[in-house]
C-alpha positions in Angstrom: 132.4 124.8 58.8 130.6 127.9 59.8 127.3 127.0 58.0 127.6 123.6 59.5 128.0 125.0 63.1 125.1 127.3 62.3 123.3 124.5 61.7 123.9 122.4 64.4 123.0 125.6 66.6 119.4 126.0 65.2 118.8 122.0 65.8 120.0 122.3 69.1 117.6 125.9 70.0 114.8 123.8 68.3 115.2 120.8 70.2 115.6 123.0 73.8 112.5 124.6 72.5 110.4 121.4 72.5 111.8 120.0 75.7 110.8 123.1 77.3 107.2 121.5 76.7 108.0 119.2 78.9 109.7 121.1 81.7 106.2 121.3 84.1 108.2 123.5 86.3 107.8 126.3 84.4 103.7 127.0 84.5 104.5 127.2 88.3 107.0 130.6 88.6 104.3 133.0 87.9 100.5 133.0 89.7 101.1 130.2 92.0 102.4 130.0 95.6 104.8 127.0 97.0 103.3 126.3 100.5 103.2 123.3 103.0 100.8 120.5 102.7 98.2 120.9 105.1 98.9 117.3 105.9 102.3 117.6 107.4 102.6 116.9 110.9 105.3 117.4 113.4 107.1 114.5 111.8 109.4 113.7 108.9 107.2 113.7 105.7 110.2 111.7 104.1 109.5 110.7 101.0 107.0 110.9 98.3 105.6 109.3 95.5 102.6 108.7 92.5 100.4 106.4 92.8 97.1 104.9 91.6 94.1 106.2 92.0 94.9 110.0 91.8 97.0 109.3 95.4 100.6 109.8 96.3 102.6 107.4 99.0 103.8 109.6 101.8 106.7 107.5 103.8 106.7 108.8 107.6 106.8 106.6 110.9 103.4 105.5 112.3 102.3 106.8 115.1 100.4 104.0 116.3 103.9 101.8 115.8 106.6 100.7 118.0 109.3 101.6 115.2 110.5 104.9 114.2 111.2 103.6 110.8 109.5 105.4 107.9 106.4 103.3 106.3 104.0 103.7 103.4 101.0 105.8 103.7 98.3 107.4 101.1 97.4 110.7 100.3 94.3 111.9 97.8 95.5 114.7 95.7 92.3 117.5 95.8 91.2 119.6 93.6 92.7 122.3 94.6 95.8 120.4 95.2 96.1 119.7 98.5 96.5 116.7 100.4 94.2 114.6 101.9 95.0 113.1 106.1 97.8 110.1 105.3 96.1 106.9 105.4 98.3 104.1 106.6 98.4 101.6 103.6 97.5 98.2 104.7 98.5 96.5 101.3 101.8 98.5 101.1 103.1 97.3 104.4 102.6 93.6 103.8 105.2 94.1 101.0 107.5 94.8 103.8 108.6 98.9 102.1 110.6 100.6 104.8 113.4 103.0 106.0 113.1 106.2 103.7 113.3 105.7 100.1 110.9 106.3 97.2 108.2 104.2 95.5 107.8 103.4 92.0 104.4 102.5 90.4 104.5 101.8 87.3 100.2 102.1 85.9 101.4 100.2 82.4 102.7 97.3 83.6 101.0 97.6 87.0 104.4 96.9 88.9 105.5 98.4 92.0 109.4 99.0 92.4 111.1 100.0 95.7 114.4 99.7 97.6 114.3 96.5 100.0 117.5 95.7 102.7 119.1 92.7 101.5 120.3 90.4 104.6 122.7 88.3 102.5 124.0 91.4 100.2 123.8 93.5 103.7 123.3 96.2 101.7 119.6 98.0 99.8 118.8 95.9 96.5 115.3 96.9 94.3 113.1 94.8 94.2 109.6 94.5 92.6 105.6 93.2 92.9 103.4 92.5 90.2 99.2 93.6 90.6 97.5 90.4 90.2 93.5 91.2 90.3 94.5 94.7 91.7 96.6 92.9 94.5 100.7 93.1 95.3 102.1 89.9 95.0 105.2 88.7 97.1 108.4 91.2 96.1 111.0 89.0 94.4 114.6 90.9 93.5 114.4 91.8 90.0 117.0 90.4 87.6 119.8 93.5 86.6 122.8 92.2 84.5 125.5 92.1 86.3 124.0 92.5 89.9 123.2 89.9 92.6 120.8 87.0 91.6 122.7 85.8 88.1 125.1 82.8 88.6 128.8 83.0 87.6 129.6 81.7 84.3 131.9 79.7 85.6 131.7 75.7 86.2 129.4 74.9 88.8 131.8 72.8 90.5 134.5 75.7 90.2 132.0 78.3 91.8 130.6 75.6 94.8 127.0 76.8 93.5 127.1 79.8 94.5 125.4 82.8 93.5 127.8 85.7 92.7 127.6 89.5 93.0 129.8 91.6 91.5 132.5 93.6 93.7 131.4 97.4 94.1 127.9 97.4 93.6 126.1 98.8 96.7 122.7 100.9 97.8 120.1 100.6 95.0 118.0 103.1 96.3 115.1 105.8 94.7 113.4 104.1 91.6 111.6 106.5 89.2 109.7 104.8 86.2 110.3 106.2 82.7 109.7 104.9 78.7 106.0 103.7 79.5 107.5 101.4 82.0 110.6 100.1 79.9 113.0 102.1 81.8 113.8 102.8 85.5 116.3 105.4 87.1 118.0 104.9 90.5 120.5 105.9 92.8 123.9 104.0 93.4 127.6 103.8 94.6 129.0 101.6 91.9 132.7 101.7 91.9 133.5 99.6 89.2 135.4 101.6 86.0 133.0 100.4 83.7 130.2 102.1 85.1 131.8 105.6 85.6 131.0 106.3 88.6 131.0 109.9 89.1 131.4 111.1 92.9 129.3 109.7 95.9 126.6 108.2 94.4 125.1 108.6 91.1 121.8 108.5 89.3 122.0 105.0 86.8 119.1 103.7 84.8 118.3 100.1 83.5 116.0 99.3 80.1 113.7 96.2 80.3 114.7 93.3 77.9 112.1 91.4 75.9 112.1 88.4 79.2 111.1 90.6 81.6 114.4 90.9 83.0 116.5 94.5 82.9 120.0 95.9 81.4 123.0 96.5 83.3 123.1 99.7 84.8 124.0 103.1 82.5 125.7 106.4 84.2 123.3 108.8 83.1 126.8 110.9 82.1 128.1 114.2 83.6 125.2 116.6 82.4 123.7 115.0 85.5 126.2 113.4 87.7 128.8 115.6 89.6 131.7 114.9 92.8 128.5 115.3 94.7 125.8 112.9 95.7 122.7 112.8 93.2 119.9 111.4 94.0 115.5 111.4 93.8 115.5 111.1 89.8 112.2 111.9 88.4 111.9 111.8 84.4 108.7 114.1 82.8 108.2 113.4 78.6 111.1 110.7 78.6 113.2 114.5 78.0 113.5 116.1 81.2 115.2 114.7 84.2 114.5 116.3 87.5 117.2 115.2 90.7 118.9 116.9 93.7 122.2 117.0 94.5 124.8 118.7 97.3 127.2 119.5 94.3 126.6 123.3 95.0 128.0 123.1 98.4 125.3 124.0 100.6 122.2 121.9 101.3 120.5 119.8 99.0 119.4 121.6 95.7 117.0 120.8 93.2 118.0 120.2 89.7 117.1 119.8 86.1 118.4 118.2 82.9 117.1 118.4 79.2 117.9 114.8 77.0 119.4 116.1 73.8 121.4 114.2 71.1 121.3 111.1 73.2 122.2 112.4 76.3 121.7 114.3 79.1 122.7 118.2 79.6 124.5 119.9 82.2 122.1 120.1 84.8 120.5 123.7 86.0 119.8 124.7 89.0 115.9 125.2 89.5 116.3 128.5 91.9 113.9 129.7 94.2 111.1 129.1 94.8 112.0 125.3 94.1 115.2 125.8 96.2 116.0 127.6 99.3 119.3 127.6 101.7 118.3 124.1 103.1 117.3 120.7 101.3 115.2 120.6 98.8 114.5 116.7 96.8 112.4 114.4 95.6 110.0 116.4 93.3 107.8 114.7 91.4 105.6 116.5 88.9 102.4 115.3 86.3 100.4 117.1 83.5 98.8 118.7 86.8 100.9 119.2 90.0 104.3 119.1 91.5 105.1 118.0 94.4 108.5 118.4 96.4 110.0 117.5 100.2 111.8 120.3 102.3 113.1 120.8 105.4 112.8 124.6 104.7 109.8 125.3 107.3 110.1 124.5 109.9 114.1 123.9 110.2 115.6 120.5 110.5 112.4 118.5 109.7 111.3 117.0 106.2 107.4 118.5 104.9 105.7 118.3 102.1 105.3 121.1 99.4 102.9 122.0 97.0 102.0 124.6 94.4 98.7 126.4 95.0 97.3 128.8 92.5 97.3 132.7 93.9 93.8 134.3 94.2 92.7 136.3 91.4 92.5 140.3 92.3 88.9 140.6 93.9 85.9 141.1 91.6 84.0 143.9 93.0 80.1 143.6 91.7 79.1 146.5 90.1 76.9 149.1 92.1 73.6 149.9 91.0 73.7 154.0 90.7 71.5 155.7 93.3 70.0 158.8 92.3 70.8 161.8 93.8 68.7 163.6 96.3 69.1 167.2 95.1 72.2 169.0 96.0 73.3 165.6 97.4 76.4 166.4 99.9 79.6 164.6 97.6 80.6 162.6 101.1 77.0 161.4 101.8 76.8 160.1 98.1 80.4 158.5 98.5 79.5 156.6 101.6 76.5 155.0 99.8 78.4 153.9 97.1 81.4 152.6 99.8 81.4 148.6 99.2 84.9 146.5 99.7 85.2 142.8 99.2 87.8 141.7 101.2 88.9 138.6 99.8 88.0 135.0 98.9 87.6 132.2 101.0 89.0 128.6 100.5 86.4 126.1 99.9 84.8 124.9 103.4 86.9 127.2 105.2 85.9 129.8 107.5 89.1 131.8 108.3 91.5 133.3 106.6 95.0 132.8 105.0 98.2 135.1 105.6 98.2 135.8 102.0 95.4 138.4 102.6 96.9 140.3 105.5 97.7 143.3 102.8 94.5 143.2 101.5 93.2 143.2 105.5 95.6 146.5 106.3 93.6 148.3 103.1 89.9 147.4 104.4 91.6 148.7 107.7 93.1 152.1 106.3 89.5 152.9 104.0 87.2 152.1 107.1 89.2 154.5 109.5 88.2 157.2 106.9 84.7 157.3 108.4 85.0 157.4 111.9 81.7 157.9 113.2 80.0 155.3 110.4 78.7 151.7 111.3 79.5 148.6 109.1 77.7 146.0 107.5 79.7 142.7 107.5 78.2 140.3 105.0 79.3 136.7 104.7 78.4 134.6 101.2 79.4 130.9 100.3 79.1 129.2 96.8 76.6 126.7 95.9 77.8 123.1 97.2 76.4 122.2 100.3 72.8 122.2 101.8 71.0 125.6 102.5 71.7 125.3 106.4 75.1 124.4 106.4 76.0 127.4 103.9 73.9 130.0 105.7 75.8 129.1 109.3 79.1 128.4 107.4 78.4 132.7 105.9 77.9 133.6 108.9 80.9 132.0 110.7 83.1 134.0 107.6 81.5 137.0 108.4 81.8 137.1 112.5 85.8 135.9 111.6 86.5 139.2 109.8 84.5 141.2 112.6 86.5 139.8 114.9 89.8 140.9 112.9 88.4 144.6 112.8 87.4 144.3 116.4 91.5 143.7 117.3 91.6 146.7 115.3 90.1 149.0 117.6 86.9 149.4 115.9 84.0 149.2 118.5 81.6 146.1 118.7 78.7 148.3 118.0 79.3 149.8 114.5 80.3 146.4 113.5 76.8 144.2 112.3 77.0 140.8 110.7 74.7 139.0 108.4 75.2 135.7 106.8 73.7 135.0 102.9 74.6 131.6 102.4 74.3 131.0 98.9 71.8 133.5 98.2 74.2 136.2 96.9 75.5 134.9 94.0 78.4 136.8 92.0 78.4 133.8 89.3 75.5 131.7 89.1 75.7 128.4 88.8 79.8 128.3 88.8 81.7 125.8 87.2 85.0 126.1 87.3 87.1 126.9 91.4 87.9 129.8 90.3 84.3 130.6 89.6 83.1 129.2 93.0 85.9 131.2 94.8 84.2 134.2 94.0 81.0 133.7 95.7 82.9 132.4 98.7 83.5 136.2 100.0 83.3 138.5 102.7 81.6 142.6 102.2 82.2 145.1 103.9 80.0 148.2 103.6 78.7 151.9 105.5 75.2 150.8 106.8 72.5 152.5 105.5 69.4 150.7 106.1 68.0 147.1 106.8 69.8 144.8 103.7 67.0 143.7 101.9 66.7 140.3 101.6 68.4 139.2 98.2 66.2 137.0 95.9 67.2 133.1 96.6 69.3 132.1 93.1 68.1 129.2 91.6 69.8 125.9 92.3 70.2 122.8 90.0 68.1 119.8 91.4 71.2 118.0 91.7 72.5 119.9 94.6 68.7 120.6 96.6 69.6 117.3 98.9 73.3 117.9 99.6 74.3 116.4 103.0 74.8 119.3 105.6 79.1 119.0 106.0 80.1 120.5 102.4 83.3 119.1 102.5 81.6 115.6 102.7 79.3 116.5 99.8 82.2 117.7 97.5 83.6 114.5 97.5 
């Protein structure tokens, strides 16, 4: 029995092992930062989903509408992955998606699945819309066993043609597409005993049958489903089940489940920073980003959060060694060699983040050492864009830093600026963002002398007639 156990262990430690492939969360604890989406406005962000076309939907109320109610909007995810300004989704809305739930687009079957209010159920039933020649077609109900649009199997004389829905089944709400398309997981309050319903509403699943039509609904068990309410359930590698739930007793929390032995595991909470004191849901994560909604920042209202990769400690170019003058005063020598980078700029951006403030204070603390000294503030961008954009856009960097030192007390006049543009390359023709962030910088050195004018880098042919906004260029 012991060598049995034993080996039932090991399977078990080997199969955790390989799910944790799967668990995307887990590239994102170390060397990135969780921040709002630069998209969020001073609405409810309420919901979130993938899309096609590297976009997410974003459900919040339109501004330009008479209705509070949320409604579908797109989003391009960026490269550095950010969100692009929500675009309200002409071919969304004529499906007639409203109110707050998710969206569920399924790229293998080219489907759409969504929660729809049902007048003659009075209560949220999914429905779904097929992509014929890349449009949506008309949403019909889609066929569950057991739920809504099947017929008794009763006489239709002893039934008076009715359909029938079954007692107990009620708010269908938050598809998630899993299985290549061949499974779907929801939220619902089904109070039947032969769907074991756990607490306030669970998270269920249906498997497509070989007609098109779907399963009756499975309790994904009580790894996952608790007295609580579960909801937003978001399967990675057909293994790893992310959901919230208010099982922990304060605020929503973010959760994840590993699918071992055929079913799921008690489910873990995912700690900070995916979870704070307030309600964290609806994450949804690829081979590339994760996204999540929180009402975290600012209190009370629903944004949109996203991982962004930290900076890499700044790269300070080596100095060229000056020779000394003979018996060369050691503090003379010192201030030649003086040179700080600040910090890196985001792309297009002229101004900086709060996540340089401690690099800021130690420019501050060095500078102060020379007292009497005037400084040379240089600004540098990276490659993309046209000569004349870059060269104002380095010098906008540079004055936005002088400014900063000049709210430090340091005097107007012992602060010079110059903008390089692209002409001060630390990596030549970069190819990577990481690469391009480190010619997007600001210097900060003692001035000496005139800065000679640095020798123009070449630049591919391919980027000699960029339009002047770089931003637009980019794209």
């Amino acid at each position: 029995m012991r060598t049995n156990f034993k080996v039932v262990l090991l399977a078990f430690s080997l199969a955790m092992t390989s799910l944790e492939v799967f668990a995307v969360d887990g590239q994102y604890r170390e060397d990135y930062d969780l921040r709002a989406a630069s998209m969020n406005k001073a609405v409810n962000e309420s919901n979130i989903s993938f899309y096609r076309n590297n976009q997410i939907i974003v459900m919040k109320p339109n501004p330009k509408g008479k209705s509070t109610k949320p409604v579908p909007f797109t989003c391009n995810i960026k490269e550095n992955g950010d969100l692009t300004k929500p675009k309200l989704s002409k071919e969304l809305n004529k499906l007639g998606i409203e109110g707050s739930g998710v969206v569920a687009y399924d790229s293998v079957y080219q489907m759409l699945y969504f929660a729809k209010y049902d007048k003659v159920d009075k209560d949220y039933a999914l429905y779904q819309s097929e992509a014929l020649k890349g449009k949506w077609q008309e949403p019909t109900k889609m066929k569950i066993e057991g739920v809504g649009t099947e017929r008794a199997k009763e006489n239709y004389m002893l039934v008076a043609g009715w359909n029938y829905r079954e007692i107990g089944l009620s708010g269908f709400r938050n598809p998630s597409v899993a299985k290549g398309g061949n499974r779907i997981y929801f939220t619902a309050r089904i109070r039947q005993r032969e769907y074991n319903n756990v607490g306030s509403t669970d998270i269920y699943y249906i498997d497509r049958n070989p007609d098109g039509t779907w399963s009756r609904p499975v309790n994904c068990g009580n790894g996952v489903n608790s007295q609580g309410r579960e909801d937003y359930a978001f399967c990675v590698g057909d293994s790893v089940l992310y959901y919230s739930t208010t099982s922990k007793g304060y605020g929503v929390q973010l959760m994840k489940s590993y699918f071992v032995n055929g079913q799921w595991t008690k489910g873990e909470d995912m700690g900070k920073p995916f979870n704070s004191n307030f309600i964290d849901k609806n994450l949804i994560a690829n081979d590339k980003h994760i996204f999540l909604v929180s009402n975290r920042n600012p209190k009370g209202r629903d944004d949109v959060y996203l991982f962004r990769k930290k900076p890499d400690p700044a790269i300070i170019p080596p100095v060229i060694p000056i020779p000394p003058e003979p018996e060369p005063d050691p503090m003379v020598q010192f201030k030649k060699e003086w040179n700080f980078v600040l910090f890196y700029f985001d792309f297009d951006i002229d101004h900086l983040s709060e996540e340089f403030i401690v690099q800021f204070n130690e420019l501050v603390s060095e500078m102060k050492q020379f007292p009497n000294e005037t400084f040379e503030v240089t600004g540098h961008t990276d490659e993309r864009g046209s000569d004349r954009y870059n060269q104002k856009l380095s010098e906008r960097r540079a004055n936005f830093v002088r400014d900063l030192l000049i709210k430090e007390g340091f005097p107007p006049e012992k602060l010079l600026t110059k903008g390089f543009g692209e002409k001060a390359l630390v990596v030549e023709h970069a190819k990577t963002e990481d690469e391009r962030q480190q010619n997007r910088r600001v210097e900060v050195r003692i001035y000496q002398e005139p800065l000679p004018t640095p020798v123009s880098n070449s630049v591919p042919t391919d980027q000699k007639n960029v339009e002047p906004n770089a931003e637009e260029s980019a794209k």
